[in-house]
C-alpha positions as a printed Julia matrix, in Angstrom:
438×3 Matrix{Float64}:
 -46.99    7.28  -18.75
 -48.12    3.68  -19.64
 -44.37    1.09  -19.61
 -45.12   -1.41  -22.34
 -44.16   -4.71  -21.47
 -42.82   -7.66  -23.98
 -44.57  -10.81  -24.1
 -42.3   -13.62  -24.37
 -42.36  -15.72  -27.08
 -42.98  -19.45  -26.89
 -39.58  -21.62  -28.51
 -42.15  -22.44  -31.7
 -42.8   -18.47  -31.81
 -39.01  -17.8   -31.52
 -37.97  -20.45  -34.41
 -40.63  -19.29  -36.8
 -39.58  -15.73  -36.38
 -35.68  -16.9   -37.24
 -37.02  -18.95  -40.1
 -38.9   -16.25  -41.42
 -37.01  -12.85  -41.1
 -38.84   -9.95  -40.96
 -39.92  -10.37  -44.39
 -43.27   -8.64  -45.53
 -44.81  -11.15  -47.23
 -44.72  -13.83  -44.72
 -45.43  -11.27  -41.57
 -47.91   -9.34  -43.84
 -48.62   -5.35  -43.82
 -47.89   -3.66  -40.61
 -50.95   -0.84  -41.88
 -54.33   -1.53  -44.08
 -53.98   -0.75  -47.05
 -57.34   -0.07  -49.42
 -57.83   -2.52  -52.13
 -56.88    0.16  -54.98
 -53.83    0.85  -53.51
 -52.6    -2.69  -53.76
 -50.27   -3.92  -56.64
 -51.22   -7.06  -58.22
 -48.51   -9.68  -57.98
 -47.63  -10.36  -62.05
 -46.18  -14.0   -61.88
 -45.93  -16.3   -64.46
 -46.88  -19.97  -63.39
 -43.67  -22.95  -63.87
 -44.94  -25.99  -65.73
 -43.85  -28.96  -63.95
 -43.87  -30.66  -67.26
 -46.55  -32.93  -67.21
 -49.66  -31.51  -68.77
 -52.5   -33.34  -66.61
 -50.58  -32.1   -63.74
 -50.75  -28.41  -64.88
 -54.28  -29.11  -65.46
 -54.65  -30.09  -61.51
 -52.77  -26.85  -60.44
 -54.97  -24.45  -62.68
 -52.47  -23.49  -65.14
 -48.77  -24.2   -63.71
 -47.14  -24.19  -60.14
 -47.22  -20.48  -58.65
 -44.31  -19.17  -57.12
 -44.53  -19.22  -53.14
 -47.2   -21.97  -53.33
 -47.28  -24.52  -50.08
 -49.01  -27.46  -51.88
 -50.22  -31.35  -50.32
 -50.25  -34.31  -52.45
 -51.9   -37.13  -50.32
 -52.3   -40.97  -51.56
 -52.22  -44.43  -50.21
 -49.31  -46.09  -49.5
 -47.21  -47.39  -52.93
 -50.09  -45.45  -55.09
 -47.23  -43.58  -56.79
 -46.7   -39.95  -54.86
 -42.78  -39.98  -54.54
 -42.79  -41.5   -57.93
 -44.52  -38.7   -59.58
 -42.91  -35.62  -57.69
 -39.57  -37.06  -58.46
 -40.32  -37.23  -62.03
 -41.67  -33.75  -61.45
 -38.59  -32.97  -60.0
 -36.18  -33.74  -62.83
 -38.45  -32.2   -65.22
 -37.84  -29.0   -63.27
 -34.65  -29.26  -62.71
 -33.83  -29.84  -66.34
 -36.16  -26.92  -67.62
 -36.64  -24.79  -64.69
 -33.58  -24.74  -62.48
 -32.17  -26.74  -58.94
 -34.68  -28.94  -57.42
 -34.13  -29.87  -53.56
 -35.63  -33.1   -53.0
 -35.78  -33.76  -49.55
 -36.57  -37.5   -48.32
 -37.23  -38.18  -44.47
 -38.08  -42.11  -45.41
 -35.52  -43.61  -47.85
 -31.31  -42.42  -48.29
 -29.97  -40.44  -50.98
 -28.82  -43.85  -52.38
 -32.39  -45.39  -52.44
 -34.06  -41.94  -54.31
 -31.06  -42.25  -56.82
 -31.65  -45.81  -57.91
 -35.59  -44.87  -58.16
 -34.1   -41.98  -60.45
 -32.04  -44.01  -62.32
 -34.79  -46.51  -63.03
 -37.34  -43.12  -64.15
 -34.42  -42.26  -66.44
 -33.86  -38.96  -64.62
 -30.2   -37.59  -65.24
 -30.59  -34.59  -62.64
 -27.63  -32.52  -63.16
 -29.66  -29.88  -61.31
 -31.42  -32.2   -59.0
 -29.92  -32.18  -55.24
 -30.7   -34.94  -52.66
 -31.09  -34.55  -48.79
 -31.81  -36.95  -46.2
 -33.14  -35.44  -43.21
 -36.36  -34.89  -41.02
 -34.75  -31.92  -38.84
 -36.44  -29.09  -40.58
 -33.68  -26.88  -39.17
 -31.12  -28.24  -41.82
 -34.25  -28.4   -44.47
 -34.55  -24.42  -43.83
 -30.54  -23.8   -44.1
 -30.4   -26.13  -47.62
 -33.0   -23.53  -48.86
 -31.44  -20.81  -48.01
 -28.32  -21.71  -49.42
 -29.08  -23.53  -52.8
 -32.53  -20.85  -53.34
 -33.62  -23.75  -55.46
 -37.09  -23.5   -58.28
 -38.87  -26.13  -56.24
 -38.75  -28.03  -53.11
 -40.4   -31.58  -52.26
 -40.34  -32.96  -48.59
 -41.37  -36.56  -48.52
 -43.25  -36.78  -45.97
 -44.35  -34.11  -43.63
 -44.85  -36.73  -41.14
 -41.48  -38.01  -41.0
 -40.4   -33.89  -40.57
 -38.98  -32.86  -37.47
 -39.3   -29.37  -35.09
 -36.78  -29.22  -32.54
 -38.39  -27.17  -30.38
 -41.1   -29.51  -29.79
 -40.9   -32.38  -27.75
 -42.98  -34.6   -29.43
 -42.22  -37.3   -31.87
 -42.8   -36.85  -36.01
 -45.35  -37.78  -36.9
 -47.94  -36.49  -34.28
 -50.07  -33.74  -34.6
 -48.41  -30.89  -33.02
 -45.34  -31.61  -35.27
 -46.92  -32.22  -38.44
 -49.28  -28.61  -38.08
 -46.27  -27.03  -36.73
 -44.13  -28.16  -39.62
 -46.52  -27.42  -42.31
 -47.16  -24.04  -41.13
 -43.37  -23.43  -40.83
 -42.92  -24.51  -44.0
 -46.22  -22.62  -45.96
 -43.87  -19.28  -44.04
 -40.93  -20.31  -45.56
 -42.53  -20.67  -49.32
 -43.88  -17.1   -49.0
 -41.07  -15.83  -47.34
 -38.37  -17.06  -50.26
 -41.0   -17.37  -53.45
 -40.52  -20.87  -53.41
 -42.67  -23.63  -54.51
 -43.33  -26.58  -52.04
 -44.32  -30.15  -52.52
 -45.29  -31.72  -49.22
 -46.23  -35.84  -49.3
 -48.58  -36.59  -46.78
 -49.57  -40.34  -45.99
 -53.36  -41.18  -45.53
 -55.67  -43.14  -42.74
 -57.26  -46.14  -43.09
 -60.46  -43.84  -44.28
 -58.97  -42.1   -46.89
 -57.98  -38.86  -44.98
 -54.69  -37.02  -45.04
 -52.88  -38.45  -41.52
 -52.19  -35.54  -38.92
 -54.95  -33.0   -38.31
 -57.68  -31.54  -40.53
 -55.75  -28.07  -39.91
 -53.3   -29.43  -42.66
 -55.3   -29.0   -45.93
 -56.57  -25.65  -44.44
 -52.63  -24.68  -44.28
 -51.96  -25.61  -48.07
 -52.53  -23.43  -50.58
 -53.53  -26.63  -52.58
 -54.42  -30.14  -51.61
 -54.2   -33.25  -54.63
 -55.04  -36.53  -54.22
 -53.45  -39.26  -55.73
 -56.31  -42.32  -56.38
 -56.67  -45.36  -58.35
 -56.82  -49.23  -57.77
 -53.32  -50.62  -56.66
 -53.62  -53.46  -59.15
 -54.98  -50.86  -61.89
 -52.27  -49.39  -64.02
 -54.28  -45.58  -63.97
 -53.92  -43.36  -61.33
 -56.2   -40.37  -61.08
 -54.56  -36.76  -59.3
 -57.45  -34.7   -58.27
 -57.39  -31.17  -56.74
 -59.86  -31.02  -53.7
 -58.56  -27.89  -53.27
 -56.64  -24.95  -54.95
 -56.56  -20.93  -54.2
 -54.97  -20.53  -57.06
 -57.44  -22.53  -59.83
 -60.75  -24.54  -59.78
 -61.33  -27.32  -57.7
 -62.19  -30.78  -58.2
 -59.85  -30.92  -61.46
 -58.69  -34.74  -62.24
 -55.31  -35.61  -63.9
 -54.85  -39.34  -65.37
 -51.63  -40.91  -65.24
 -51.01  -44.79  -66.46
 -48.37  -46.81  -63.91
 -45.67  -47.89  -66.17
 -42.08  -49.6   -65.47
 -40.35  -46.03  -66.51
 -42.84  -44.56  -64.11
 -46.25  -42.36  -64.55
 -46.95  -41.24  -67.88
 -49.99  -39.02  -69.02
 -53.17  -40.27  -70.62
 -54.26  -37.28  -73.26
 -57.21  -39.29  -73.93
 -59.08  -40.44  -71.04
 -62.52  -41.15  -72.11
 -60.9   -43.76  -75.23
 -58.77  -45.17  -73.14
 -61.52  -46.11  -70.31
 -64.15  -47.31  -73.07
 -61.23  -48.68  -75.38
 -62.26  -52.49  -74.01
 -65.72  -52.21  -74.37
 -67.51  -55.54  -74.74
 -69.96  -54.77  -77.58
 -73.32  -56.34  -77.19
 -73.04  -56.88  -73.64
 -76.0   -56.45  -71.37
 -75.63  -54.77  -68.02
 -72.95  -52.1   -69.57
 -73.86  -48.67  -69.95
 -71.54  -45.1   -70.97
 -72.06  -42.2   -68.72
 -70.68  -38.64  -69.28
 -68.95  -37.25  -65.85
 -67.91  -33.97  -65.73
 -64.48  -33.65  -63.49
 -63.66  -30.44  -62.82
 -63.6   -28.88  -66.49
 -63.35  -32.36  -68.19
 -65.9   -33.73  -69.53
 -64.96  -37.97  -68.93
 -67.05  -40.92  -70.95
 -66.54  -43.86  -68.18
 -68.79  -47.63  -68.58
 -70.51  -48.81  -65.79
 -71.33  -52.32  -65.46
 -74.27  -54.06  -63.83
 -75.28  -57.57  -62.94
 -78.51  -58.44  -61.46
 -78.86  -62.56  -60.13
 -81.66  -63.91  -58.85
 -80.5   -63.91  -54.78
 -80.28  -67.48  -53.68
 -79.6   -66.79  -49.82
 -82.7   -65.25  -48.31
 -81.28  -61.85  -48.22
 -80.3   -59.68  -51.38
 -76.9   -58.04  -51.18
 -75.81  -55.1   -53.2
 -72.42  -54.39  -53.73
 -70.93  -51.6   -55.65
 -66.92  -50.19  -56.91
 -66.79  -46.89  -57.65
 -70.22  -46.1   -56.94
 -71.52  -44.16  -53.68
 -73.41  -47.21  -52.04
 -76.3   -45.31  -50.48
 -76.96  -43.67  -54.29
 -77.11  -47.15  -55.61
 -79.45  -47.51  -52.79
 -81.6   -45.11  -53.72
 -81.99  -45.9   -57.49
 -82.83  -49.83  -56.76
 -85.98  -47.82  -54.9
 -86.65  -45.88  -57.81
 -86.8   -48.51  -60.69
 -89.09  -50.57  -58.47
 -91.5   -48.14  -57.12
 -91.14  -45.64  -60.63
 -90.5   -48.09  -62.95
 -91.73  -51.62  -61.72
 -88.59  -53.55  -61.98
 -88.82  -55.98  -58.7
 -85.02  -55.65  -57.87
 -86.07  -56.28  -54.16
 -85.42  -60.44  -54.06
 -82.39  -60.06  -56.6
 -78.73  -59.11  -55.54
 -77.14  -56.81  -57.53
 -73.55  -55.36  -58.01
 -72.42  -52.4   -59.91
 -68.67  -51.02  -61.15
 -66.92  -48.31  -62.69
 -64.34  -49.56  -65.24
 -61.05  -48.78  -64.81
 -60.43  -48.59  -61.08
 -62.39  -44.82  -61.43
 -64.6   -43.51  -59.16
 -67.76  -41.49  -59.72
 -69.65  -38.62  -57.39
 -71.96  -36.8   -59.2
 -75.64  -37.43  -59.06
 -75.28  -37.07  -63.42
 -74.27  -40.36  -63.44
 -77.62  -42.03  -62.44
 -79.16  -42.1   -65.81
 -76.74  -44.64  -66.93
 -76.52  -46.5   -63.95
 -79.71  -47.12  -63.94
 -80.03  -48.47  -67.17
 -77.25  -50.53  -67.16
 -78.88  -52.25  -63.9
 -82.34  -52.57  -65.88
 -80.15  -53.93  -68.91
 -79.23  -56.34  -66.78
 -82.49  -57.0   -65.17
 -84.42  -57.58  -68.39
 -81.35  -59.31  -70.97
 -81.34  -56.38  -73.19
 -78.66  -54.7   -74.21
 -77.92  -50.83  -74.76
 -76.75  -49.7   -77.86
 -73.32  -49.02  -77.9
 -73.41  -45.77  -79.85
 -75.49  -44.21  -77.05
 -74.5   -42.16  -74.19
 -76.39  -41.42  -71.34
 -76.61  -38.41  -69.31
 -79.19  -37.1   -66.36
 -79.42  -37.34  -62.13
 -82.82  -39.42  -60.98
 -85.19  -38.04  -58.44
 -87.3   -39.76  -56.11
 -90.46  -39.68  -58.19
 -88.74  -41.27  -61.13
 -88.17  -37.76  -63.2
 -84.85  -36.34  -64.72
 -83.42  -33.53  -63.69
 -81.07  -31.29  -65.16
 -77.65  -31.16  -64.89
 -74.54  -28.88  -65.25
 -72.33  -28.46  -68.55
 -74.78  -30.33  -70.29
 -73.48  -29.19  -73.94
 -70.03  -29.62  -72.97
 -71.16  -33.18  -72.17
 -73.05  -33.79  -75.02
 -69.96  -32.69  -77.73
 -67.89  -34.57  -75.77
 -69.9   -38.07  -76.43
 -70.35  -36.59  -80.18
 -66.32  -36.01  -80.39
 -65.37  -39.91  -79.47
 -67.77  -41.06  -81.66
 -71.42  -41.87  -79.75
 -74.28  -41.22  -82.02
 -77.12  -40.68  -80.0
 -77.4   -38.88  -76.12
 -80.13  -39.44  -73.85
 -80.4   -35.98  -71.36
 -83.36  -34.99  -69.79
 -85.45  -32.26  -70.61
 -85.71  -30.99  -67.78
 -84.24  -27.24  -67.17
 -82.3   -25.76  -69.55
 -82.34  -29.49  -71.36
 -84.43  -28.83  -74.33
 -82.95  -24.99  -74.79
 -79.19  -26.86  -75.12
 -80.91  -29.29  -77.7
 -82.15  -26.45  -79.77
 -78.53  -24.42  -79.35
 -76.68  -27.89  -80.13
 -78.51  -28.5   -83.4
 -77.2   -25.79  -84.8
 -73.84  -25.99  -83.58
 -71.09  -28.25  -85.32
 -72.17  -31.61  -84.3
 -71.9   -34.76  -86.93
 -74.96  -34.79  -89.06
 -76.09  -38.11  -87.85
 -75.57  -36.82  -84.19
 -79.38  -37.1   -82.16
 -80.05  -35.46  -78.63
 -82.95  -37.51  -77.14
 -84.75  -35.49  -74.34
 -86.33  -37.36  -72.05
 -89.0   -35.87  -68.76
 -88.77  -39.34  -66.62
 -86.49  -42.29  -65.7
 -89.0   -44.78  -67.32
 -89.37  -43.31  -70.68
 -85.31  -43.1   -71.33
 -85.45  -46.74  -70.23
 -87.74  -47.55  -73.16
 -85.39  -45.72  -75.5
 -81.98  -47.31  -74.23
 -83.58  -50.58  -74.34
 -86.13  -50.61  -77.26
């Protein structure tokens, strides 16, 4: 007869099992179960009360949820989950707000200042996540927000917050903890120097959702974007405005970000980026100087620097602008910052605007990625895009035809676009050129 022997536990082993009870969900089934015999969790989702937030989140914070909000330093994170906070607490019910940086006194004033009243709203100072577990246990609050998750603190580890064994150890306590008791966590994380969430990679593969928190420190928008989200899509973008009373939603995005404009300018073009679901009109700008040093520099913001790169090669082997002997620098309005290869279109023109003193019409809107021989290719959503830049007021659309490109032309002309609405279709980089600038 075999003796079974116990394998001892290791002190992190030993704390996570006294954190977690014995409780299904966190320890999972002790048997396989077959996929029809499984119940479908019916849970409704808790607005946090901000709309662009909700959008980020896919619909609504779900109950058990672990998720990371990353963000350089003073961008606005512990502004925005405690106005998050009182909006639960005043709809939802209690909100532990748990600050390892700043005392109850300090969050309080910030409060004050966000006009947050908070009769449901409890403060904690701590980073020993041993008292963080015991105030959730006892107040079994709606939501919980630990700012930050490097400042938490594992006792049973001998090294100091803020390293990498504490901060995985933490977060993974903590994702345990949200399953275990239903509850929703908000964990801050600070960011490197390169943009990255501090503490291991292992972190955003713990969360259940990871948001970023972008935008220029001296621009008053701030843009949350989901990077990832098991519980919604991906890559959905939230815009916020800094104000004195805090961060308030922008409903409108794409007016707000063309709303200054300069009509008549040369060198400014309107792209249509899809984000997510959201279809957002954004102006690039372009300027294009004669280089007066020897060697041409190109400098972009808000523009992938190897893309911009690329297109200088294309309108001077495809299109024979000689960009080579001229330095050139390209921006995004607005502090935002674009990704997506359907984009190029319009930054190409506005750099050929630029080039040759001729401006773009303002009542078109470009749309269509560049390949290295000069053609258009197709790109995703493009009807979405297309009544998007008829909805805010654009009159003509430049897309190629490419794809499904003239098919979406045909289907849009029959759909309920203005009257004096045009889609121009367009096979190469040189030919929508001679539209945008005729």
């Amino acid at each position: 007869m075999e003796e079974t022997v116990d394998i001892p536990q290791s002190p992190a082993q030993q704390r996570r099992q006294t954190l977690l009870g014995t409780t299904s969900i966190a320890q999972g089934t002790q048997v396989p179960l077959v996929l029809p015999q499984i119940k479908p969790l019916v849970q409704q989702r808790i607005s946090v009360g901000y709309a662009e937030m909700d959008r980020v989140l896919g619909g609504g914070l779900v109950a058990g949820s672990l998720t990371l909000i990353g963000g350089e330093p003073g961008i606005g994170k512990s502004t925005l989950l405690l106005q998050v906070s009182g909006a639960i607490a005043k709809n939802v019910g209690p909100v532990l707000y748990v600050s390892g940086e700043e005392s109850i006194e300090q969050v309080k004033m910030r409060a004050e200042r966000l006009d947050i009243t908070g009769e449901q709203l409890y403060l904690l100072a701590s980073i020993e996540l041993d008292v963080i577990a015991e105030a959730i246990s006892h107040l079994k609050p709606a939501l919980v927000v630990v700012d930050s998750i490097q400042t938490v603190l594992s006792n049973h580890l001998t090294a100091a917050p803020g390293s990498i064994s504490q901060v995985r150890e933490c977060t993974l306590q903590l994702m345990h903890l949200a399953k275990s008791t239903h509850t929703p966590i908000f964990i801050i994380g600070h960011v490197t120097k390169e943009g990255t969430v501090a503490g291991p990679k292992a972190l955003e593969h713990i969360a259940d959702a990871v948001l970023y928190l972008e935008g220029e420190r001296y621009h008053t928008y701030r843009l949350l974007r989901g990077v990832k989200n098991r519980f919604g899509a991906t890559h959905e973008v939230g815009v916020f405005e800094m104000h004195g009373e805090g961060l308030v939603e922008v409903a409108n995005p794409s007016a707000v970000f063309l709303a200054d404009r300069a009509i008549g300018a040369t060198g400014s073009a309107v792209v249509v980026s899809m984000e997510g679901t959201r279809p957002l009109l954004v102006e690039v700008q372009a300027l294009v100087t004669p280089s007066n040093f020897g060697n041409a520099r190109c400098t972009t913001n808000g523009i992938e620097h190897n893309r911009l790169l690329m297109l200088l090669a294309v309108l001077t082997k495809r299109v024979g602008l000689a960009v080579g002997n001229h330095d050139v620098y390209a921006n995004v309005v607005g502090g935002f910052t674009l990704e997506e290869p359907a984009v190029d279109l319009g930054v190409a023109a506005a750099i050929a605007s630029s080039y040759r003193e001729k401006h773009i019409p303002p009542d078109i809107a470009l749309i269509g990625e560049i390949g290295l021989s000069g053609e258009l290719r197709p790109v995703s959503r493009l009807a979405l895009r297309v009544r998007e830049a008829a909805k805010l007021g654009f009159k003509r659309c430049i897309v190629p035809s490419a794809g499904k490109g003239a098919q979406v032309t045909r289907e849009l002309e029959h759909s309920a676009l203005p009257g004096d609405f045009r889609v121009i279709t367009s096979s190469t980089l040189a030919v929508a050129l001679e539209i945008a600038l005729h």
